[in-house]
C-alpha positions in Angstrom: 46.6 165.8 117.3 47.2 162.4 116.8 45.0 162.0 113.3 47.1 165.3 112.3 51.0 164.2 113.2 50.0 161.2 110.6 48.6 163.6 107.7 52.2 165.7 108.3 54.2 163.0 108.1 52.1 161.6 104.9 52.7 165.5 103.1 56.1 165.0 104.2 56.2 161.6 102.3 54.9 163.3 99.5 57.4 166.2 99.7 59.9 163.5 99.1 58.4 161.6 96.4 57.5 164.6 94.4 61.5 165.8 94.7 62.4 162.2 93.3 59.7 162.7 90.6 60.8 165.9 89.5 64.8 164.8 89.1 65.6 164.2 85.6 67.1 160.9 86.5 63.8 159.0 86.8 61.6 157.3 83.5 58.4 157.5 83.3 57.9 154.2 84.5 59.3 155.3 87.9 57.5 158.4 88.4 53.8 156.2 87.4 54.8 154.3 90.7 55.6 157.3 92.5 52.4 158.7 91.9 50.9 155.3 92.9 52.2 155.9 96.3 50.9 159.2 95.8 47.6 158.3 95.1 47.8 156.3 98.3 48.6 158.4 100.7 45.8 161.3 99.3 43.1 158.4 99.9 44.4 157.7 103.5 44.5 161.8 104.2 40.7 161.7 102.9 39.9 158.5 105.1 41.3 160.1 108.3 39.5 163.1 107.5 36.4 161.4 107.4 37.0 159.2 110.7 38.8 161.3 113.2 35.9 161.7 115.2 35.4 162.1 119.4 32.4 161.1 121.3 30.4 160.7 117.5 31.6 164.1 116.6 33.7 164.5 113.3 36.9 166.5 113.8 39.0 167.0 110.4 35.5 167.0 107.7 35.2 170.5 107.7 32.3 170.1 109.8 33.7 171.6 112.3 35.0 174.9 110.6 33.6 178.6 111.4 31.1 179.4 108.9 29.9 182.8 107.8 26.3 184.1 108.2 23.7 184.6 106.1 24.3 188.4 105.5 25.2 189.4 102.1 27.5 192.0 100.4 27.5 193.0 96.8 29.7 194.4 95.0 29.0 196.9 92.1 25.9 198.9 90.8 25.6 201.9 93.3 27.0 203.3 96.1 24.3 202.5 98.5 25.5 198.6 97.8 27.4 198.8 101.4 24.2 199.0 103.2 22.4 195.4 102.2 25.4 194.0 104.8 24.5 196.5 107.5 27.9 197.5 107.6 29.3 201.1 108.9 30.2 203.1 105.1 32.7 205.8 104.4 31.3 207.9 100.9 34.2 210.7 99.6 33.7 213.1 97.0 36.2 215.5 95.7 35.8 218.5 94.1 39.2 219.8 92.6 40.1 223.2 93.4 42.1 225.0 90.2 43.7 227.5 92.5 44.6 228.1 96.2 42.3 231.2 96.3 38.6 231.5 94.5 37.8 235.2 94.0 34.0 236.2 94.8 31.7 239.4 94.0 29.1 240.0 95.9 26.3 237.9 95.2 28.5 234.9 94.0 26.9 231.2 95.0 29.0 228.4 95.7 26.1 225.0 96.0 26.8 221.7 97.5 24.0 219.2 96.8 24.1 215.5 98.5 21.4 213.6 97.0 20.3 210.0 98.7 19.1 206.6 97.5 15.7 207.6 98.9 15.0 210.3 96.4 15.8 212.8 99.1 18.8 215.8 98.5 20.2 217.8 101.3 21.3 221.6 99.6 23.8 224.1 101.1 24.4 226.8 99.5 27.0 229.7 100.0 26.7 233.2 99.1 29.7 236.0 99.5 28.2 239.3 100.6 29.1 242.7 101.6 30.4 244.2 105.3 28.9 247.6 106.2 31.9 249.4 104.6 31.7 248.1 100.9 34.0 245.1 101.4 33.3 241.5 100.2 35.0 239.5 103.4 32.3 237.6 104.0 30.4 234.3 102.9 26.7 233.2 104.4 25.3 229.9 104.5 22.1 228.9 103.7 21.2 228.7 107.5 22.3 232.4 107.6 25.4 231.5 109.6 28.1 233.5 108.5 32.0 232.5 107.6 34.4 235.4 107.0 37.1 235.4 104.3 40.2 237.3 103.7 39.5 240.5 102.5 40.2 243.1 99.0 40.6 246.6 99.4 37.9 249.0 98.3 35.5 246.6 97.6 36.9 244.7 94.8 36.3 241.0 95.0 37.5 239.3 98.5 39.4 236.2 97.8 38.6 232.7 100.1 40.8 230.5 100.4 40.0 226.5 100.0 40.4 225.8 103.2 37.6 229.0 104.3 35.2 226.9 101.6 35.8 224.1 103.0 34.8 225.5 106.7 31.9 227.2 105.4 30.4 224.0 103.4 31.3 221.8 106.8 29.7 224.2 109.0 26.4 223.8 107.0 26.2 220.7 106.4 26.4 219.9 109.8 23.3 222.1 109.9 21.6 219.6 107.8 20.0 216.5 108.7 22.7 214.5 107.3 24.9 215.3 110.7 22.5 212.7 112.4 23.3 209.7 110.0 27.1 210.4 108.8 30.3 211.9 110.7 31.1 214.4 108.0 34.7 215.8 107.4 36.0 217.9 105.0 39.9 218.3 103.7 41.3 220.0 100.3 38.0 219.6 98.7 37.1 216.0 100.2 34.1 215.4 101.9 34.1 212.1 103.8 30.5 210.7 104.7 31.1 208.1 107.6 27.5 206.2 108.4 27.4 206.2 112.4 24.9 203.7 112.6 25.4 200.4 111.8 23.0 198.1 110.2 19.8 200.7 109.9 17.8 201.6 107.5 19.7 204.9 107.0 19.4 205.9 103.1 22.8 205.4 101.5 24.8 208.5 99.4 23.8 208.5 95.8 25.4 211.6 94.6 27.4 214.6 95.6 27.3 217.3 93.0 29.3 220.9 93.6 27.9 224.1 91.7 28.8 227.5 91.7 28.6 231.0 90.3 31.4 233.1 90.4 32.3 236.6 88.8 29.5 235.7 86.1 30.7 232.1 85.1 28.9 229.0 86.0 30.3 225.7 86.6 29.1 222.2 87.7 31.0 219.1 89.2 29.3 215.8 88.8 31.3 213.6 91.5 31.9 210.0 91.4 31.2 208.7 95.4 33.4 206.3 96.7 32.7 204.1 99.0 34.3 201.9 101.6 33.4 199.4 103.9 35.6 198.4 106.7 36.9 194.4 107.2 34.7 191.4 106.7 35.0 188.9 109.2 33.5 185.8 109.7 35.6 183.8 112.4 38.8 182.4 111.0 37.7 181.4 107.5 37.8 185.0 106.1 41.0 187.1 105.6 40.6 190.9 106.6 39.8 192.8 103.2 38.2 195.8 101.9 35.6 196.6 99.4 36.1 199.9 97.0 33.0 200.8 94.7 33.2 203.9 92.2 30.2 205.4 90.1 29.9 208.3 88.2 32.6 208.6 85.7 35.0 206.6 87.1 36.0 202.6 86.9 34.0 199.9 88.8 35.9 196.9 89.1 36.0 194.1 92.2 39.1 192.1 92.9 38.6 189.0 95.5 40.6 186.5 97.1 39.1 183.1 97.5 41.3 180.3 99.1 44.5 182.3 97.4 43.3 182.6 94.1 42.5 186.1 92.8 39.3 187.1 90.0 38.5 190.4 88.9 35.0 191.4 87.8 34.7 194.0 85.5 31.4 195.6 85.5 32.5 199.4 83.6 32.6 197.0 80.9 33.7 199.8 77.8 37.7 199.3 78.5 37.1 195.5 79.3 38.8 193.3 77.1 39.1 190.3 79.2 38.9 189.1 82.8 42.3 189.1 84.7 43.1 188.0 87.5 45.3 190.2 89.5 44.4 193.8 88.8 41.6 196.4 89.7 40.9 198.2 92.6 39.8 197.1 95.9 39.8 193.4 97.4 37.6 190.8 98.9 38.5 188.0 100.9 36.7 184.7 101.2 37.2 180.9 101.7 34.7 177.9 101.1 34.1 178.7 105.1 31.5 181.5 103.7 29.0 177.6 102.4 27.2 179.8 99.8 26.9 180.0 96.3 29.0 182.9 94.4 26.8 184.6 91.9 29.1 186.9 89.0 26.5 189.2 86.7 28.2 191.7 83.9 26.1 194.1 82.0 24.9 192.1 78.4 25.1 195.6 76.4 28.9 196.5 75.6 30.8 197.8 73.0 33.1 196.3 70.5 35.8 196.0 72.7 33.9 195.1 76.0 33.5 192.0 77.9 31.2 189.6 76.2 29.0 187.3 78.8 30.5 184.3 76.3 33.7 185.7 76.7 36.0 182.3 77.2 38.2 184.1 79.7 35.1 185.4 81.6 33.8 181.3 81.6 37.0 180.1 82.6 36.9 182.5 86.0 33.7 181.1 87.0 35.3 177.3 86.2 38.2 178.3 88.0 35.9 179.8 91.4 33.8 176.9 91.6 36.7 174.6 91.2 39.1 176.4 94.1 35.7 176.7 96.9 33.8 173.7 95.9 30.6 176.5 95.9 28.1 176.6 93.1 29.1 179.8 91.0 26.6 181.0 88.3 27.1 183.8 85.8 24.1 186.0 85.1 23.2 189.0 82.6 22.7 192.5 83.7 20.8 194.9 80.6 22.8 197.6 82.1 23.4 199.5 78.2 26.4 200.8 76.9 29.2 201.3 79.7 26.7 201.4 82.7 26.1 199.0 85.5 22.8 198.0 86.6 22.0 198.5 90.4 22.6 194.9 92.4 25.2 193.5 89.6 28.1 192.4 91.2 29.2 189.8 93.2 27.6 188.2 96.0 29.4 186.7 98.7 28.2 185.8 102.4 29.1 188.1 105.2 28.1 187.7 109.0 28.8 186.7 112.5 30.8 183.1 112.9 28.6 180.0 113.5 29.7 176.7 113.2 32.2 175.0 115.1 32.8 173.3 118.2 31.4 175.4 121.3 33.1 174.9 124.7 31.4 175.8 128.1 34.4 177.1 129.7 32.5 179.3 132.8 29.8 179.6 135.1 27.1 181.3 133.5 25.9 181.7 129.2 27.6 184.9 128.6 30.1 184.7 125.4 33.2 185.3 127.0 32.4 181.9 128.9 32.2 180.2 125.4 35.1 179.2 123.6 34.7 178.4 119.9 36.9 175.7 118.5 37.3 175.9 114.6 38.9 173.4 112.8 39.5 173.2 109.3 38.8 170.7 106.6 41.9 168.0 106.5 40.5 166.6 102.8 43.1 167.1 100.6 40.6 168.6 98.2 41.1 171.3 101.1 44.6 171.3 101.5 44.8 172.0 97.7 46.9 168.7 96.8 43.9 166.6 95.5 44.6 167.2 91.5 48.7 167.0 92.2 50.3 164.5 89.6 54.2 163.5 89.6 54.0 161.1 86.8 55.7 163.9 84.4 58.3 166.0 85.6 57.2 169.1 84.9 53.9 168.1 87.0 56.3 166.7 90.3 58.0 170.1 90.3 54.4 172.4 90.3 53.3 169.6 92.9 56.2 169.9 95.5 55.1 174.3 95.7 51.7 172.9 96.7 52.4 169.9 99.2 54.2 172.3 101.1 51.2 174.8 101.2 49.4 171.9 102.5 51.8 171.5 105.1 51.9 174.8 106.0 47.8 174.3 106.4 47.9 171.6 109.0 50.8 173.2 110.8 48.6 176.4 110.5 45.6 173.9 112.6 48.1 172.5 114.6 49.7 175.6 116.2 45.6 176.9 116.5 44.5 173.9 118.5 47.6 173.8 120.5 47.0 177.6 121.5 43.7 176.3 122.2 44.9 173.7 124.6 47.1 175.9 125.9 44.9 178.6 127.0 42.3 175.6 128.2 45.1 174.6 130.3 45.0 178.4 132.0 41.3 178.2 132.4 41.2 175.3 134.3 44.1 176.1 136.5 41.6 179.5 136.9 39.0 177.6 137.5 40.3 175.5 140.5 41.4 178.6 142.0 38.1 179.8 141.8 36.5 176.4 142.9 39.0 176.3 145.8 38.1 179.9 147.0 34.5 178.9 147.0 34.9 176.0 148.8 37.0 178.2 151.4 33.9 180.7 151.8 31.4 177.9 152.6 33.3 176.9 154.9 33.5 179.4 156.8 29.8 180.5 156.1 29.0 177.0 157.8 31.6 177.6 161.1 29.6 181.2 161.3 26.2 179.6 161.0 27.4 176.6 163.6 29.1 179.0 166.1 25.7 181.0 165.9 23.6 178.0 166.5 25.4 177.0 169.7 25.1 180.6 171.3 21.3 180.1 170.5 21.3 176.3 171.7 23.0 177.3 175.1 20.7 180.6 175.6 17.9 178.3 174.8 18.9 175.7 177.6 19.5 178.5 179.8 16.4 179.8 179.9 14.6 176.1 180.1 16.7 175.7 183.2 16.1 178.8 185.0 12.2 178.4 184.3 12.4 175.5 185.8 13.9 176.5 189.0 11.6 179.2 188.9 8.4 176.7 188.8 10.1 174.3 191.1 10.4 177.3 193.5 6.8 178.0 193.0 5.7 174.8 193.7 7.5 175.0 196.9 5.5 178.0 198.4 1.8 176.2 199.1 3.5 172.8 200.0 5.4 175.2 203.2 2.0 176.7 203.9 0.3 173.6 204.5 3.1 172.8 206.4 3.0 175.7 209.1 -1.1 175.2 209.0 -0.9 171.9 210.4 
């Protein structure tokens, strides 16, 4: 606490310097010498960093920082990409319904195919058939269950409404084996896959295709699956985020976080120009907490307009990742053809439970909610984002001031965390001497039973030693009063 009231009142110093730097009233002589000071006070942040320490263990390094596992998740390729984190997966598919009500003849088909990553397809099919009295009201399932539908007069075609399809394809597919590995639901044309299982070797969703057969035309739906994977987490040094992956026809692009900066990969490379940084769909959240390397690959085969591996915007991302995480970040060529992705290209980023850390003992036995994990982040200013500040120009005092008081906002951020900390420690051990004193209370009295017990035991025992004794006394008595009256 101590180490961090002196690196807030050093950001504060800086604050203050970098507002006299950026006034227009200052030469350039002036603001070298308040960067001087600058450059001071950075180097004595960095020295306390590196020797805060207690009992030979180092405090403000990083070192001490919740780390994620060795888990990883990619990004892009296929849908089944969820499942190399062992991470629960939600797969939709639509299939858009042109009208509120499909009309069938008898013998119409509707199909619903869900193939798998294992080669495997699960097939329902739905056909609309004929009541006893001439009237199509009626669709069966490939398991021969039957759903009804609303009804025509005299036979002419009955008409079933989206929501009766829906039913009907629900109802079978819970028939299949599918219902074992995924909570299926089914809405306005939507099915939802949600894996129940979490980390398994379950076979992920590789396509969901839609066929049918009505009044004599044929139709076919190739559907893009979507996928979502819930919140990554790995202790404090990853924000909550979510991952969206689209294949088929539709776009494929990642957008993730890292220590506030935003990247987008682009890997449906045919529209891809360049590589911005603040659009696409879905996001990922990291920090340089995750310790391992960040790996970007983009298909090498694209057209005119598409993203070129040389692309100077594309290099400048990876510059810009390595420089904000400190990580090693390598580009790498996926022969993915025109406007496909290869399966595994993406991005690769660490995913798992929290390790690192300082681990308190704060109970009685080694289950984890007696262990208290203290994380504390890195106090370098590399860290705090202020090591590349520079107030000798004025334009470069005002972009500094914005990020010294992001820095301050980070050790006040580690300042309220350990204070919480101490706060709730303060709890346990008032808990704790309760607990101690109760124990102490039930020995006692365990001891005054056991004494009080001994006692009743000691006096029965003398008891008995005494009245055996009178007993043999009086026995020895007898023959003595014998003799007596003999003689």
């Amino acid at each position: 606490e101590g180490a961090l009231t002196e690196v807030h009142s050093m950001l504060n110093r800086m604050v203050e310097l970098a507002n006299q730097s950026a006034n227009g009233t200052y030469q350039d002589e002036d603001r070298a010498n308040l960067q001087s000071e600058i450059t001071q006070l950075k180097d004595e942040i960095n020295r306390i960093a590196d020797g805060t320490n207690f009992n030979g263990i180092s405090l403000l390094d990083g070192s001490l920082s919740a780390k994620g596992g060795a888990t990883t998740v990619t990004i892009g390729g296929n849908a089944s990409s969820y499942k190399s984190a062992g991470i629960k997966g939600v797969y939709e598919a639509s299939v858009a319904h042109g009208q509120n009500n499909v009309a069938f003849k008898a013998g119409d088909t509707f199909e619903y195919t869900v193939a798998l990553e294992d080669g495997t397809t699960h097939n329902v099919k739905l056909t609309a058939e004929k009541d006893s009295s001439g009237k199509v009201n009626r669709l069966v399932g490939s398991s021969g269950q039957v759903y009804t539908m609303t009804t025509a007069a005299g036979g002419a075609a009955g008409a079933a409404t989206t929501a009766e399809i829906d039913a009907a394809i629900l109802g079978e597919l819970n028939k299949t084996s599918l219902a074992k590995d995924y909570n299926i639901t089914m809405a306005n044309g939507k099915a939802t896959f949600t894996a129940l299982n979490e980390g398994t070797d379950t076979p992920a969703i590789k396509a969901i295709d839609a066929e049918w057969n009505v009044g004599g035309t044929r139709g076919k739906t190739d559907m893009g699956v979507a996928v979502t994977t819930p919140p990554l987490d790995a202790g404090r040094e990853i924000d909550a985020a979510s991952i969206k992956l689209y294949t088929g026809n539709n776009y494929e692009d990642a957008v993730f976080t890292i220590n506030g900066h935003k990247f987008v990969m682009v890997t449906n490379l045919d529209d891809a120009t360049n590589l911005p940084k603040d659009d696409g769909s879905g996001a990922m959240n990291a920090t340089s907490g995750l310790g391992s390397d960040v790996t970007i690959l983009v298909a090498d085969s694209v057209t005119k307009n598409g993203l070129k591996k040389a692309d100077k915007n594309f290099q400048q991302n990876i510059d810009k990742i390595a420089e904000v995480t400190g990580l090693k970040v390598t580009d790498a060529v996926a022969d993915a053809g025109t406007d496909k992705v290869a399966a595994g290209s993406g991005i690769r980023l660490s995913k798992g439970e929290a390790s690192g850390g300082l681990v308190l003992q704060i109970g009685d036995t080694s289950d984890d909610f007696n262990k208290l994990r203290v994380s504390v982040k890195d106090m370098h200013a590399k860290a705090m984002g202020i090591a590349d500040i520079d107030v000798s120009t004025q334009n470069g005092a005002a972009a500094a001031v914005d990020k010294i008081k992001a820095a301050i906002n980070y050790v006040s951020t580690t300042r309220g965390d350990l204070g919480a900390i101490q706060n709730r420690l303060e709890h346990t051990i008032n808990n704790l001497s309760v607990t101690t004193e109760n124990m102490t209370a039930a020995e006692s009295r365990i001891r005054d039973v056991d004494m009080a017990e001994e006692m009743m035991a000691y006096t029965k025992n003398n008891i008995l030693v005494q009245a055996s004794q009178a007993m043999l006394a009086q026995a020895n008595q007898l023959p003595q009063g014998v003799l007596q009256l003999l003689q």
